[in-house]
N, C-alpha and C positions, 0 to 999 in steps of 0.2 A: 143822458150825457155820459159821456165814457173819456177818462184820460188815455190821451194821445204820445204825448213825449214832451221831455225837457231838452232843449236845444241849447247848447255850449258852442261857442266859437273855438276854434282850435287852430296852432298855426305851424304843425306840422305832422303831417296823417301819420307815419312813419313813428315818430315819438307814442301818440297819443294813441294810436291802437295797440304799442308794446305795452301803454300800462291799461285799457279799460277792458282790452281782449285777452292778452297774454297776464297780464297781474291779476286785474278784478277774474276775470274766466268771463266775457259777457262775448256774445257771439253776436257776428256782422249778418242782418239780416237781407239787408238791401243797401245798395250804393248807387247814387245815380253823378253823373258831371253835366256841369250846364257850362256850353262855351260860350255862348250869348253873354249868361250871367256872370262868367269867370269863377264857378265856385264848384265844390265838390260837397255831397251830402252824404253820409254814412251811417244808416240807421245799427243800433246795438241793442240788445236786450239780453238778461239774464237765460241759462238755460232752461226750458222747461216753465217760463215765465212766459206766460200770452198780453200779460197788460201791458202798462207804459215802456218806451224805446227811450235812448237816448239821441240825439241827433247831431254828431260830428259837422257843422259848417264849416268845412277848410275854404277860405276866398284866397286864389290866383295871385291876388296881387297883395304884396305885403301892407298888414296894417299894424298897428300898435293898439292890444286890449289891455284898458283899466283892470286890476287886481281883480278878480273871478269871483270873490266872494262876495261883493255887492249884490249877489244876486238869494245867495241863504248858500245852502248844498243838495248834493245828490244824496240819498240813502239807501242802503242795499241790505238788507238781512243776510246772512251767512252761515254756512254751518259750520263751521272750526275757525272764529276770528284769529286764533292763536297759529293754525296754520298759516293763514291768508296774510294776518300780519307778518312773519318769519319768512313767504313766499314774496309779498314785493318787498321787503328788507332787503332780501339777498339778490333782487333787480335793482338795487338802488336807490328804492324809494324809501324817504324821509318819513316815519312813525311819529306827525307830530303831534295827537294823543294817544298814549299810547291804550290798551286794553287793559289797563289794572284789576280792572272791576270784574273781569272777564263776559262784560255786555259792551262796550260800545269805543270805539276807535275812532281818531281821525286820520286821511292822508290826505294828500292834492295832487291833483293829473299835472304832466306837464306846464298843463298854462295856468295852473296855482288854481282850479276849481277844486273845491272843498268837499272831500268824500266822507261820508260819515259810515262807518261798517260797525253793523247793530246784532248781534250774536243771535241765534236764532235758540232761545232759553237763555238759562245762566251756563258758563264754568264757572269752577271756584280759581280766583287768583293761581297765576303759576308766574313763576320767575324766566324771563327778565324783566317781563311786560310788567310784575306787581310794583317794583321799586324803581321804574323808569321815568325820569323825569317829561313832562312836553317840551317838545323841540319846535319852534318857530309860531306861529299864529294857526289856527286850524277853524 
């Protein structure tokens, strides 16, 4: 048995590739469009990473997805979360736990899926991450 991919719905490619390609860094392996099925699929994976993809479903026609995190999160190992975190910061995105610990962070893509960034060892605590409160649900 070999994992495959976690598949996330997503509801606009545009958004959601500025934070999982341009934020997280995970690069677009394959994309395919089904006109029959009205849907767009966009496989991602970390660099240098052979295992599991992620799997972008953009559907054509507009739907409304339940909160993202019924499902758990994605997780990603990283090597300078204190970069990573200060780099989607300054795109925008919401630090809502932040890396006090200098091991483990949370954010959320676009469509509020729940990222969890796991520091690849320890750092020791650095400011502003140590004394930063969590912001929203993660």
């Amino acid at each position: 048995m070999k994992y495959l991919h976690t598949m996330v719905r997503i509801t606009n490619i545009e958004d959601s590739l500025r934070f999982y390609r341009d934020g997280l860094g995970l690069e677009e392996v394959r994309r395919s469009e089904n006109e029959k099925g009205r849907y767009t699929l966009i496989f991602l994976r970390a660099p240098g990473d052979e295992g599991g993809e992620v799997e972008l479903t953009y559907n054509w026609d507009p739907e409304t997805y339940g909160g993202g995190r019924n499902f758990g999160h994605l997780a990603y190992r990283v090597k300078d979360i204190y970069a990573l975190c200060a780099h989607l910061q300054g795109m925008g995105v919401t630090i809502n736990r932040p890396p006090r610990d200098g091991h483990m962070a949370f954010v959320r893509s676009p469509d509020g899926i729940s990222i969890e960034l796991i520091q690849d060892g320890r750092l020791d605590p650095q400011e502003p991450w140590a004394s930063m409160p969590n912001t929203g649900s993660w």
